[in-house]
DRENDO-1510 file (C-alpha; in Angstrom, 1 decimal, always signed):
<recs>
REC; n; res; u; v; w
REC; 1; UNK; +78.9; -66.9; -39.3 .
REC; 2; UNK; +76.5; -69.1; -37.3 .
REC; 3; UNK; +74.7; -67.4; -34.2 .
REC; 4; UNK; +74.2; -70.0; -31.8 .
REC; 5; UNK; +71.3; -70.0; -29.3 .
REC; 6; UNK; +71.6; -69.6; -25.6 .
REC; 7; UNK; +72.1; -72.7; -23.3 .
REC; 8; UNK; +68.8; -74.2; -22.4 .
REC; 9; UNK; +69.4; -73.5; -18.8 .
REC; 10; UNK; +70.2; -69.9; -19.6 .
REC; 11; UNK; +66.9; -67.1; -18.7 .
REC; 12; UNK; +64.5; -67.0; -22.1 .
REC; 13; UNK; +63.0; -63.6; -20.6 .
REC; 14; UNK; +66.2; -61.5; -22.0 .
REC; 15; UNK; +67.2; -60.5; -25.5 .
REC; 16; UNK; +70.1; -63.3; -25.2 .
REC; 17; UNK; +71.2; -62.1; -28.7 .
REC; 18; UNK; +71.4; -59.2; -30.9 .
REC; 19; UNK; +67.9; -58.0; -31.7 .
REC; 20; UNK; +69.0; -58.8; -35.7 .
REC; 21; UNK; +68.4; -62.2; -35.0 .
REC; 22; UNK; +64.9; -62.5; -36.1 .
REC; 23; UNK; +65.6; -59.6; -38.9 .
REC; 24; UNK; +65.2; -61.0; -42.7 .
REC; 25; UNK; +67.9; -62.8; -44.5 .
REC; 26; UNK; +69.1; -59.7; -46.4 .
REC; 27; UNK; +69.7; -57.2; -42.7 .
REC; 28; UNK; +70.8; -60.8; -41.0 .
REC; 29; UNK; +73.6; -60.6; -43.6 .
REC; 30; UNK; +74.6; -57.6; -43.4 .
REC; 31; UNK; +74.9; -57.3; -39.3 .
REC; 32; UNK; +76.7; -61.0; -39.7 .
REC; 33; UNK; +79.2; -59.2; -42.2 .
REC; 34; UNK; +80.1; -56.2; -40.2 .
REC; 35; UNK; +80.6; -58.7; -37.0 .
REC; 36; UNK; +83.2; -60.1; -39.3 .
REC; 37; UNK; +84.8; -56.9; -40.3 .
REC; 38; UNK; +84.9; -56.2; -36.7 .
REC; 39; UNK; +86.5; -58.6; -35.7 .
REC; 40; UNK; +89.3; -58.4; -39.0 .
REC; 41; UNK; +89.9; -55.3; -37.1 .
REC; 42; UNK; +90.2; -56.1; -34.3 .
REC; 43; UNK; +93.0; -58.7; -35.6 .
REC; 44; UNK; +94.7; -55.8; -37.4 .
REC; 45; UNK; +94.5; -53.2; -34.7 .
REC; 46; UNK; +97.9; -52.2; -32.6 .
REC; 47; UNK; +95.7; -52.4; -29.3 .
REC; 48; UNK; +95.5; -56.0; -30.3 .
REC; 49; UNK; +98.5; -57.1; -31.2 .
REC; 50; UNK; +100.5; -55.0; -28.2 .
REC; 51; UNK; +98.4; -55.3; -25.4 .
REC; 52; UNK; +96.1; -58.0; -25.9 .
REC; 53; UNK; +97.9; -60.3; -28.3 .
REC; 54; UNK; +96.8; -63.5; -26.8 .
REC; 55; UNK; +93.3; -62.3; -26.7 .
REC; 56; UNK; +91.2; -63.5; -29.9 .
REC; 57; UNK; +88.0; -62.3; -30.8 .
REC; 58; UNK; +85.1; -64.0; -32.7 .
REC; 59; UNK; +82.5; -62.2; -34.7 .
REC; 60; UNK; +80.6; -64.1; -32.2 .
REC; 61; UNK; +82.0; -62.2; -29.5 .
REC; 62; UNK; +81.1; -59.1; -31.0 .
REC; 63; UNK; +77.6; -60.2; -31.5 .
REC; 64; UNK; +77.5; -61.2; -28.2 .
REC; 65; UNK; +78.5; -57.9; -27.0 .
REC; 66; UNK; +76.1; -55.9; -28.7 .
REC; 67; UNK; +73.1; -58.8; -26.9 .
REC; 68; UNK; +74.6; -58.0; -23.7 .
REC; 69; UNK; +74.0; -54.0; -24.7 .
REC; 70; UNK; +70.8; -55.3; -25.7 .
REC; 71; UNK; +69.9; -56.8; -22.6 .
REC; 72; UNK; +70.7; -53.5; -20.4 .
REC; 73; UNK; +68.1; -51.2; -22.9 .
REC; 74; UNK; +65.7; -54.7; -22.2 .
REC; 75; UNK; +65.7; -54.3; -18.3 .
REC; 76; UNK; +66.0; -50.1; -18.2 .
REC; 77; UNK; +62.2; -50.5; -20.1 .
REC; 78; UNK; +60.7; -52.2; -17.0 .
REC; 79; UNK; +61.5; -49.4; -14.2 .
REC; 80; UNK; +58.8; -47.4; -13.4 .
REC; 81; UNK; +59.8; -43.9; -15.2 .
REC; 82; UNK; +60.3; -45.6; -18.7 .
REC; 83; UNK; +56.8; -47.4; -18.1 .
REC; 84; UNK; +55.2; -43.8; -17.1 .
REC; 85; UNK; +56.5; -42.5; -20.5 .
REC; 86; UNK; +55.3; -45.2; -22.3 .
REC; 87; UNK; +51.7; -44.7; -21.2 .
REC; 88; UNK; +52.3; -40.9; -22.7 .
REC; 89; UNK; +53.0; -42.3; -25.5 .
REC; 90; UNK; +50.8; -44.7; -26.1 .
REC; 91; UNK; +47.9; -42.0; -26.6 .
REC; 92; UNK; +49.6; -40.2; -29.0 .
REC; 93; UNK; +50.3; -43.5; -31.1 .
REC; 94; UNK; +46.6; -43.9; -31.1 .
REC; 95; UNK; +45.6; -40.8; -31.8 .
REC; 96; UNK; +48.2; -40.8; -34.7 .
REC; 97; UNK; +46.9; -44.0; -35.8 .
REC; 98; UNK; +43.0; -42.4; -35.7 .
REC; 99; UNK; +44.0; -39.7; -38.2 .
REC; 100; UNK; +46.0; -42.0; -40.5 .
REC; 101; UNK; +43.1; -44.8; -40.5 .
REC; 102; UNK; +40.1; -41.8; -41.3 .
REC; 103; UNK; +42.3; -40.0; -44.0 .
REC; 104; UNK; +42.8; -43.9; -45.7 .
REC; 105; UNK; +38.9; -44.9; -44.9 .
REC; 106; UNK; +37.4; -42.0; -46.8 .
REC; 107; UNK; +40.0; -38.8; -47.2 .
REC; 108; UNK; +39.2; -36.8; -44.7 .
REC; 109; UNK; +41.2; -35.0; -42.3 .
REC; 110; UNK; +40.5; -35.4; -38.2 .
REC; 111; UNK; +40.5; -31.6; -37.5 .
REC; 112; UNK; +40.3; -32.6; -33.7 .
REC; 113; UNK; +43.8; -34.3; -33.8 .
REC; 114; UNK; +46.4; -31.8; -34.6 .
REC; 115; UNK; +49.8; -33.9; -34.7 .
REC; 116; UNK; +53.3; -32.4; -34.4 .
REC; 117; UNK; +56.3; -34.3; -35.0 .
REC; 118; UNK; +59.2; -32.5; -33.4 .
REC; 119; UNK; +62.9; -34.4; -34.5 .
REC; 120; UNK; +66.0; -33.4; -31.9 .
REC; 121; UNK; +69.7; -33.1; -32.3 .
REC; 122; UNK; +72.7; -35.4; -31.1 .
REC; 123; UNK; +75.3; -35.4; -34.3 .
REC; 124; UNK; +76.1; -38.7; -35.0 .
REC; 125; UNK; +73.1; -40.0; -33.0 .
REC; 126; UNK; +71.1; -38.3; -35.7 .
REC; 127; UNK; +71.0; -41.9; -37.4 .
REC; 128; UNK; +68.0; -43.1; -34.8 .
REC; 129; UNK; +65.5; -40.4; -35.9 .
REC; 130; UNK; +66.7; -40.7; -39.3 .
REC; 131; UNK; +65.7; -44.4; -39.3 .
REC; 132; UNK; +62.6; -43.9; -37.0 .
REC; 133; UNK; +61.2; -40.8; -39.6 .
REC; 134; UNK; +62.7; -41.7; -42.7 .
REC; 135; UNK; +61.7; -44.9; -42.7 .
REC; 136; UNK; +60.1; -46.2; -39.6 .
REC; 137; UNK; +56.6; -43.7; -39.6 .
REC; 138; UNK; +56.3; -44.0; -43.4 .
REC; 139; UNK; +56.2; -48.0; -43.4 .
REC; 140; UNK; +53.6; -47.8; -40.8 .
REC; 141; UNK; +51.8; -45.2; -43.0 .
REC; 142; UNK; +52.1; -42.1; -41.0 .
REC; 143; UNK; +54.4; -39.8; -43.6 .
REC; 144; UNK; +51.1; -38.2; -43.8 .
REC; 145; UNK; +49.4; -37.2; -41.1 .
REC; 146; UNK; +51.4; -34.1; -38.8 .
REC; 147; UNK; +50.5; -30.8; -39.6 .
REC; 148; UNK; +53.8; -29.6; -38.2 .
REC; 149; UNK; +57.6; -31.4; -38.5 .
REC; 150; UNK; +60.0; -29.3; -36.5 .
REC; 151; UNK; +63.7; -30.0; -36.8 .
REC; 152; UNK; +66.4; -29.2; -34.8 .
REC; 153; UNK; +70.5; -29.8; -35.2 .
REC; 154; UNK; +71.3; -33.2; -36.7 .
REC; 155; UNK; +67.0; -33.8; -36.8 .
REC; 156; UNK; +66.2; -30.5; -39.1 .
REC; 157; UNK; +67.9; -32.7; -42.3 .
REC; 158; UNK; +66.1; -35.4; -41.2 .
REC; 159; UNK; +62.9; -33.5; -41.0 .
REC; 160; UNK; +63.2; -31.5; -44.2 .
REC; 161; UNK; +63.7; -35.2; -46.2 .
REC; 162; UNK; +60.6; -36.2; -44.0 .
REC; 163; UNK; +58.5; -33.3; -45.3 .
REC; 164; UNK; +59.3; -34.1; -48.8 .
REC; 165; UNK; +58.3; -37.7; -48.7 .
REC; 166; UNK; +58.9; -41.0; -50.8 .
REC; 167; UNK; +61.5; -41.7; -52.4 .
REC; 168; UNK; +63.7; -39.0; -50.7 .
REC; 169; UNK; +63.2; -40.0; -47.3 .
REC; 170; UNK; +65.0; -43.0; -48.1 .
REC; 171; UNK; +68.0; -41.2; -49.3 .
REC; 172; UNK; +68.4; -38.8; -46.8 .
REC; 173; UNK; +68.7; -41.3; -44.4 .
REC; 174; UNK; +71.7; -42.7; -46.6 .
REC; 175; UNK; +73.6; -39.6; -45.7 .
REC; 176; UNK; +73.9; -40.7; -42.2 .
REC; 177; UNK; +75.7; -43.7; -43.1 .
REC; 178; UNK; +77.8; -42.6; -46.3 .
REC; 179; UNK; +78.7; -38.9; -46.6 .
REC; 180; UNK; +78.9; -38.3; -42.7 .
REC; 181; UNK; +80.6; -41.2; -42.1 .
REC; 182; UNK; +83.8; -40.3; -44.3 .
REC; 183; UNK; +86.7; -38.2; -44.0 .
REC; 184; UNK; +85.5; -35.0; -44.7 .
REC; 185; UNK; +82.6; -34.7; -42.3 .
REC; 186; UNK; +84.5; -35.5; -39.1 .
REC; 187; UNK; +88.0; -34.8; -39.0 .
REC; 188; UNK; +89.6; -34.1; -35.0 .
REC; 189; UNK; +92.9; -33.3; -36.4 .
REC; 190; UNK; +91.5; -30.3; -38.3 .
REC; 191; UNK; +91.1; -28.5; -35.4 .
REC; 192; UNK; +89.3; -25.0; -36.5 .
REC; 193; UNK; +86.6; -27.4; -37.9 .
REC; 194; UNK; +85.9; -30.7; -36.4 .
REC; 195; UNK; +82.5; -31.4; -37.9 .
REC; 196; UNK; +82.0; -29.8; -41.7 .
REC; 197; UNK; +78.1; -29.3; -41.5 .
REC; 198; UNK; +78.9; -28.6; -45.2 .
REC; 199; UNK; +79.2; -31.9; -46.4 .
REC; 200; UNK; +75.1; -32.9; -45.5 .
REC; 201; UNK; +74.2; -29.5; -47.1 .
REC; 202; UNK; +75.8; -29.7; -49.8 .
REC; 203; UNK; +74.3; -33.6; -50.3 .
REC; 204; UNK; +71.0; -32.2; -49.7 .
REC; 205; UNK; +71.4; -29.2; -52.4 .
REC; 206; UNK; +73.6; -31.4; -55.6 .
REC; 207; UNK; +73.4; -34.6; -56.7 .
REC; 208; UNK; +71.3; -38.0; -56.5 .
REC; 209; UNK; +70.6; -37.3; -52.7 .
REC; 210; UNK; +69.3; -33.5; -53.3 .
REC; 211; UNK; +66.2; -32.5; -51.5 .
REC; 212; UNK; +62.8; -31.9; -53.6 .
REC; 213; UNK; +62.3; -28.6; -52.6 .
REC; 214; UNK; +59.3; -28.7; -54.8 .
REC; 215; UNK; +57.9; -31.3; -53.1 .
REC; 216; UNK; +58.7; -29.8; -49.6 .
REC; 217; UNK; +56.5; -26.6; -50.5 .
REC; 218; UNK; +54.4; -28.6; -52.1 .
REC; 219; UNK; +53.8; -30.4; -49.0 .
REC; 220; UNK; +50.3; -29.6; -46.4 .
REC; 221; UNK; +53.1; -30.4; -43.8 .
REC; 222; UNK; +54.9; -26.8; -42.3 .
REC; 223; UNK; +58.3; -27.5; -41.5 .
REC; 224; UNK; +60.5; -26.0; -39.4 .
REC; 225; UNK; +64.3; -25.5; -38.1 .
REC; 226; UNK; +65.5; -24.7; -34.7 .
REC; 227; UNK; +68.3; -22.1; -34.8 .
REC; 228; UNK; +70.2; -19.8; -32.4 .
REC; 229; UNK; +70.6; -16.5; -32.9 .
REC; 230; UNK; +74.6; -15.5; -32.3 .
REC; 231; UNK; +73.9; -12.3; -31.5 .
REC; 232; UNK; +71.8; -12.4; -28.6 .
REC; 233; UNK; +71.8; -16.2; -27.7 .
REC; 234; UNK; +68.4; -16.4; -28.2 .
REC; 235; UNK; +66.4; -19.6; -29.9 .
REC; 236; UNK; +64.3; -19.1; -33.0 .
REC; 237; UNK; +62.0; -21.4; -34.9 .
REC; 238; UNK; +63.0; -20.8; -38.6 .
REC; 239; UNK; +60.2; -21.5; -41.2 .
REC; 240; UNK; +62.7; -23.6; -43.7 .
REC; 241; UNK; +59.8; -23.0; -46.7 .
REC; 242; UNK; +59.9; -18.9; -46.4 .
REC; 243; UNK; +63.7; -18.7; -45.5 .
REC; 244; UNK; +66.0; -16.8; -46.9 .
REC; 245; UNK; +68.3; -17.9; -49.2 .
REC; 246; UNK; +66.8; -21.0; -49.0 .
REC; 247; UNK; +65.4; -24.2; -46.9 .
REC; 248; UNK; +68.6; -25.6; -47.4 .
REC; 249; UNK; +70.3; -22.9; -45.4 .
REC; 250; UNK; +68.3; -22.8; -42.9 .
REC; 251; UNK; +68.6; -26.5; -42.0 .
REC; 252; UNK; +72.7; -25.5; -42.4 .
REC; 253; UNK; +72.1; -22.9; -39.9 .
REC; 254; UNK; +70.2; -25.3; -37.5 .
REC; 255; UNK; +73.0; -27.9; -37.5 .
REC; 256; UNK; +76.3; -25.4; -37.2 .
REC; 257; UNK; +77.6; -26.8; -33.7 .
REC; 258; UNK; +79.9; -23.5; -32.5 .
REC; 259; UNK; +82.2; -26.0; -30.7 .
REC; 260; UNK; +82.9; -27.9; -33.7 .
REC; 261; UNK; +82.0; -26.1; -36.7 .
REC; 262; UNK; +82.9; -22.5; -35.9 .
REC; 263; UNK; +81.1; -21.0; -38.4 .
REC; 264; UNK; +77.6; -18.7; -38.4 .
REC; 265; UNK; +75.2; -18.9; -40.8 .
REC; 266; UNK; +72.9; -16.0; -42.3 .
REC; 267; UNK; +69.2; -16.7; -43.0 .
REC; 268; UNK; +66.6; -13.9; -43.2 .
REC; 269; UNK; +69.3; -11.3; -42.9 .
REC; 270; UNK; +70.3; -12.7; -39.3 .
REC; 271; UNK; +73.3; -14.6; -38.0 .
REC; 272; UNK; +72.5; -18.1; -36.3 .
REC; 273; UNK; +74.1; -20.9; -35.2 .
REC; 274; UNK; +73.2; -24.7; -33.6 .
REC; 275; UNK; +69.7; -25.3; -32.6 .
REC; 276; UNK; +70.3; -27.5; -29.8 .
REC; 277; UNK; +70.9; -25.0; -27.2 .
REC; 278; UNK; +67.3; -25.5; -26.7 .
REC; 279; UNK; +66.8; -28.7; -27.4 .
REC; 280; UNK; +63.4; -29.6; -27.0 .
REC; 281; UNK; +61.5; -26.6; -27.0 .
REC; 282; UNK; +58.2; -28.2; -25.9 .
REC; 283; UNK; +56.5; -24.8; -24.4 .
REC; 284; UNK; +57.3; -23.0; -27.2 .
REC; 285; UNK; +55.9; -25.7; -29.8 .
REC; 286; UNK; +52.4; -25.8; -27.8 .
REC; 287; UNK; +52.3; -22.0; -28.2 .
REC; 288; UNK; +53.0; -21.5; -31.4 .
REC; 289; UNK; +51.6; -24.4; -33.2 .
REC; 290; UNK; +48.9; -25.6; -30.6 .
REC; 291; UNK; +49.0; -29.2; -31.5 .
REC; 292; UNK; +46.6; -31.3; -29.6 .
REC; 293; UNK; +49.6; -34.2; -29.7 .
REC; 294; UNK; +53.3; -34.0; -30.1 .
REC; 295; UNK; +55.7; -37.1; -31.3 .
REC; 296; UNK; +59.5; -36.3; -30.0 .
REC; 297; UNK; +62.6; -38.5; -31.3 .
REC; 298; UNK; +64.9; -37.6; -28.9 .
REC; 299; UNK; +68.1; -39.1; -30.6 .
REC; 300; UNK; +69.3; -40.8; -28.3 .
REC; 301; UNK; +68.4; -44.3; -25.9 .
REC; 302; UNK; +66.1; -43.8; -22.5 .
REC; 303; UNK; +69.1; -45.8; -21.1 .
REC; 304; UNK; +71.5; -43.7; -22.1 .
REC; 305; UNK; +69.8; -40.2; -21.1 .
REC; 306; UNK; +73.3; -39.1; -19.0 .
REC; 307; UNK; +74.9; -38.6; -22.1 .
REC; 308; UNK; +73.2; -35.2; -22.4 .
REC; 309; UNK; +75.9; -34.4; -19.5 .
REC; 310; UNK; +79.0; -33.4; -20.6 .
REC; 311; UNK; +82.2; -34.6; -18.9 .
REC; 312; UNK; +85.2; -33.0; -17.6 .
REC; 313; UNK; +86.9; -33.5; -21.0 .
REC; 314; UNK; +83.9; -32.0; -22.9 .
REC; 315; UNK; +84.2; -28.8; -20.2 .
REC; 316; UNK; +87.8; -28.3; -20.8 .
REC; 317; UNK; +87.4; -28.5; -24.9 .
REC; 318; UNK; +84.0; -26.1; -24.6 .
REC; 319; UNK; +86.6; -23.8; -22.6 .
REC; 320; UNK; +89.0; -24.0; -25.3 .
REC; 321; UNK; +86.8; -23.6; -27.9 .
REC; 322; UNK; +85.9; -20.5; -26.3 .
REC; 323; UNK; +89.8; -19.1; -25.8 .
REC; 324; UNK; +90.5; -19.7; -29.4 .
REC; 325; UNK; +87.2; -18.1; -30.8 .
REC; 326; UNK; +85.3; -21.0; -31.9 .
REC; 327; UNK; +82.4; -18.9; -30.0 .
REC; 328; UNK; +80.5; -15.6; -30.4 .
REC; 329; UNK; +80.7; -15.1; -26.6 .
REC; 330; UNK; +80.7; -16.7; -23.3 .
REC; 331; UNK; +77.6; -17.1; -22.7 .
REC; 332; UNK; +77.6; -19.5; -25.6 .
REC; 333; UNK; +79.5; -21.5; -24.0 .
REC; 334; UNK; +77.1; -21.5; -21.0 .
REC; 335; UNK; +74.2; -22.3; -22.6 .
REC; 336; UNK; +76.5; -25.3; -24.6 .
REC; 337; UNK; +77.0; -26.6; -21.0 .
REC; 338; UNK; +73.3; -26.5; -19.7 .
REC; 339; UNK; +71.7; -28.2; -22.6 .
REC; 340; UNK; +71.1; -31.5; -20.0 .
REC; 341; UNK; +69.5; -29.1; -17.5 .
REC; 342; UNK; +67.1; -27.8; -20.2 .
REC; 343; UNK; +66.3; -31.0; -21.5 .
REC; 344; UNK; +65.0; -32.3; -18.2 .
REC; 345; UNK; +63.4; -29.5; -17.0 .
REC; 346; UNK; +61.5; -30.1; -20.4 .
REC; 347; UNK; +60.9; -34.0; -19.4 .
REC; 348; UNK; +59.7; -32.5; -16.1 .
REC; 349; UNK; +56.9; -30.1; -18.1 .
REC; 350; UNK; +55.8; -33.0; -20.0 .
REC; 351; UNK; +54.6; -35.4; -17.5 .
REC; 352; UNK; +53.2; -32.5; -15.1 .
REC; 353; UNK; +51.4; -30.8; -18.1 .
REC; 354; UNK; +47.8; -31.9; -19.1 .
REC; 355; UNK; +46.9; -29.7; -22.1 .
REC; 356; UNK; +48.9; -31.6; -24.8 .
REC; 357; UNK; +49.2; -35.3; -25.4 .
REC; 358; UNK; +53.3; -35.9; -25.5 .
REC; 359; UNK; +54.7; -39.2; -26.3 .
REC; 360; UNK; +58.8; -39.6; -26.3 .
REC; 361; UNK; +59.6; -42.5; -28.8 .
REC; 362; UNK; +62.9; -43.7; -27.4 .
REC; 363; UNK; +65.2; -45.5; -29.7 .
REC; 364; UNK; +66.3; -48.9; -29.0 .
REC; 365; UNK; +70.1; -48.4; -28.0 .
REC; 366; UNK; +72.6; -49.4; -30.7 .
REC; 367; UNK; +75.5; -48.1; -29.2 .
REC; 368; UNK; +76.3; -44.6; -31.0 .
REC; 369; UNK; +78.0; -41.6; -30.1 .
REC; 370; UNK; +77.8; -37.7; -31.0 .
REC; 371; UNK; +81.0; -38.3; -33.3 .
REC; 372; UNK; +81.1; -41.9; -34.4 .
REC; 373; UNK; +82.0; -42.7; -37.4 .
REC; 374; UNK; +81.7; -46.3; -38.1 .
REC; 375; UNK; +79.3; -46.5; -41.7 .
REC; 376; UNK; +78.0; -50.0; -40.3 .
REC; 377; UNK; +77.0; -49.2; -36.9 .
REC; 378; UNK; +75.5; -46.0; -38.4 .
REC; 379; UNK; +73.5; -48.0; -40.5 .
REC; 380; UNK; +73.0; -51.0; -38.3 .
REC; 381; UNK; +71.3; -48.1; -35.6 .
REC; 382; UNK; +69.2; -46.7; -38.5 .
REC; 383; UNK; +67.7; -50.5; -39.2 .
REC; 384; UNK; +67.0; -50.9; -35.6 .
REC; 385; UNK; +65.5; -48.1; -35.3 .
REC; 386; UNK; +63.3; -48.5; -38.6 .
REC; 387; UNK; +61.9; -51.3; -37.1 .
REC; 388; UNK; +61.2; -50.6; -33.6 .
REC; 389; UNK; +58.8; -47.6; -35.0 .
REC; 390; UNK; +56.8; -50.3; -36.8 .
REC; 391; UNK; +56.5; -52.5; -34.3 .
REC; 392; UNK; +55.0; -49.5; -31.5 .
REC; 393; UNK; +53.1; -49.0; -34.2 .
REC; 394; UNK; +51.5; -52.4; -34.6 .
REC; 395; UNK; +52.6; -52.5; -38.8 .
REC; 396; UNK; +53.9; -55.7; -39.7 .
REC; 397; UNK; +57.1; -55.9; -40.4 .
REC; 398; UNK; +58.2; -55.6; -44.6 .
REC; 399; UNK; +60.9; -58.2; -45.4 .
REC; 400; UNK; +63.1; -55.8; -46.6 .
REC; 401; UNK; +63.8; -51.5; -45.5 .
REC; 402; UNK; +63.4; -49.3; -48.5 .
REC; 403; UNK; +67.9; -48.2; -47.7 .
REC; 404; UNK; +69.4; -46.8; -50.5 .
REC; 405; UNK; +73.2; -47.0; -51.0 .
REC; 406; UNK; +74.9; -44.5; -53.6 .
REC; 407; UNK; +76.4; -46.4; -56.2 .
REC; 408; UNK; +79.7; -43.5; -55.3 .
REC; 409; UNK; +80.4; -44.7; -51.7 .
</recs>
């Protein structure tokens, strides 16, 4: 498929095409294939051939879809509150890059710069901290340098791969785009269980994608999981290297969305379930950890922050949920349905607090959602995000991502 440029008269100043473009030969062919696929679908599909059958569609118009998506994250970066939390985050990039460039220089550690790398929830927007910490940060050399990864949800897998370093990070990205995008993982028709949180744990216990654990103890790095307790309601940071049974359970407990999962999970004797009813627990990581900076992935686009609100639909099947038991108690449900609220009174507390240098690495917008399923836009969103971490971070760019693909899928 040939992407053609913009007409010369067209504006330069815009992303007038998918940001792939300029990717090397080997991503350019992959993002031309899945345009392809797309649009054999779209062929196939009944919506096509009922109510749009004398509409066609190109791969080129799919490409040119995604540019125009593109465009929108291109002009939300100019407006005053994105450019506000890019000057936050600018110090902590520095700061990171200080303590990665005196640990390579001569091997010592810049006790003054205490980094925490804190990895948030979203489900199936997991994918953009997966490809900003699994591969992103350790292409630009900073697997290395926090003293603290805390995960929460979807981001405690993510951060236990991240604590165990090369060459599982690469692999635990993989999950997001081959076991969670098939059958098993997301079903709507089985009803009791939407999401089986089983499937990643079970990846990251067995089999050619199994965490090190060894490596994760072995690891200067603590690491932690964000839980809530069913019991009381009440959020927890789980240390995943003391936890009982195991890491891997703890990260289980971390991700087990009540509205979609159904299931507790016991670690250290007590019942929890998803961590994300406090999703970014920024007071509580200062206190406990006192880092002098903290790196957030927040899972999810600066243009697309509304979707932390649910919609009618969402109410109505959290309501559900609750009338058919999916939920320890009401108030479960309550907390499920302020999770925007918390998040920006937490946005709020960063940019009016002064102790701790807070940077929010936004993800460039590729379009996902908290259930989608679609392996290549899973793994087109990892790439993009990949590489927009090594760019903030001034690395130059390899010519090929370290992705691993299971020779099973």
């Amino acid at each position: 498929m040939k992407i053609e440029t913009p007409p010369s008269g067209q504006s330069q100043t815009k992303k007038e095409l998918p940001s792939f473009v300029g990717d090397p030969p080997t991503e350019r062919g992959f993002h031309v294939t899945r345009f392809e696929k797309m649009a054999k679908e779209y062929e196939d599909s009944i919506v096509q051939k009922v109510l749009h059958w004398n509409t066609k569609l190109s791969a080129i118009d799919f490409a040119q879809t995604e540019a125009i998506r593109d465009n929108a994250d291109f002009e939300r970066r100019k407006d005053k509150e994105f450019q506000a939390w890019e000057k936050n985050l600018r110090v902590v990039i520095d700061n990171l890059l200080e303590k990665r460039d005196q640990r390579n220089l001569d091997g010592t550690e810049r006790k003054d710069i205490r980094p925490l790398l804190l990895i948030m929830g979203g489900g199936m927007k997991g994918p953009y901290g997966a490809g900003q910490a699994l591969l992103g940060l350790p292409e630009a050399g900073l697997d290395k340098v926090f003293d603290t990864v805390v995960g929460i949800s979807a981001g405690a897998a993510t951060a236990t791969y991240f604590v165990g370093g090369e060459p599982q990070a690469a692999k635990g990205a993989s999950i997001f785009y081959e076991e969670c995008t098939k059958g098993e993982f997301i079903k709507f028709r089985r009803v009791h269980q939407i999401m089986n949180i089983d499937v990643v744990t079970e990846a990251m216990s067995h089999g050619e994608k199994s965490v090190d654990k060894q490596a994760v103890l072995d690891s200067e790095t603590e690491l932690y999981v964000g839980a809530t307790r069913k019991e009381d309601g009440e959020f927890e940071l789980i240390n995943a290297k003391t936890a009982r049974p195991g890491m891997i359970t703890a990260v289980g407990a971390s991700m087990a969305v009540p509205l979609v999962y159904r299931k507790a999970i016991e670690v250290n004797g007590e019942k929890y379930i998803d961590g994300a009813f406090d999703p970014m627990p920024i007071e509580r990581l200062i206190k406990q950890f006192k880092p002098t900076d903290i790196l957030v992935l927040p899972n999810t686009p600066f243009d697309r922050m509304d979707a932390f609100e649910l919609n009618p639909g969402q109410y109505l099947f959290a309501e559900l949920a609750h009338q058919t038991g999916s939920l320890g108690s009401i108030g479960t449900v309550e907390k499920f349905l302020r999770v925007k609220e918390e998040i920006r009174k937490s946005l709020e507390y960063i940019q009016n607090q002064n102790k701790v240098n807070i940077g929010i690495l936004w993800p460039p917008d590729s379009g996902l959602s908290n259930l989608g399923t679609n392996p290549d836009k899973v793994e087109a969103a990892v790439i993009e995000s990949a590489r927009d971490v090594i760019k903030q971070f001034g690395s130059a760019q390899p010519r090929k991502l370290n992705l691993f693909h299971s020779k099973k899928q």
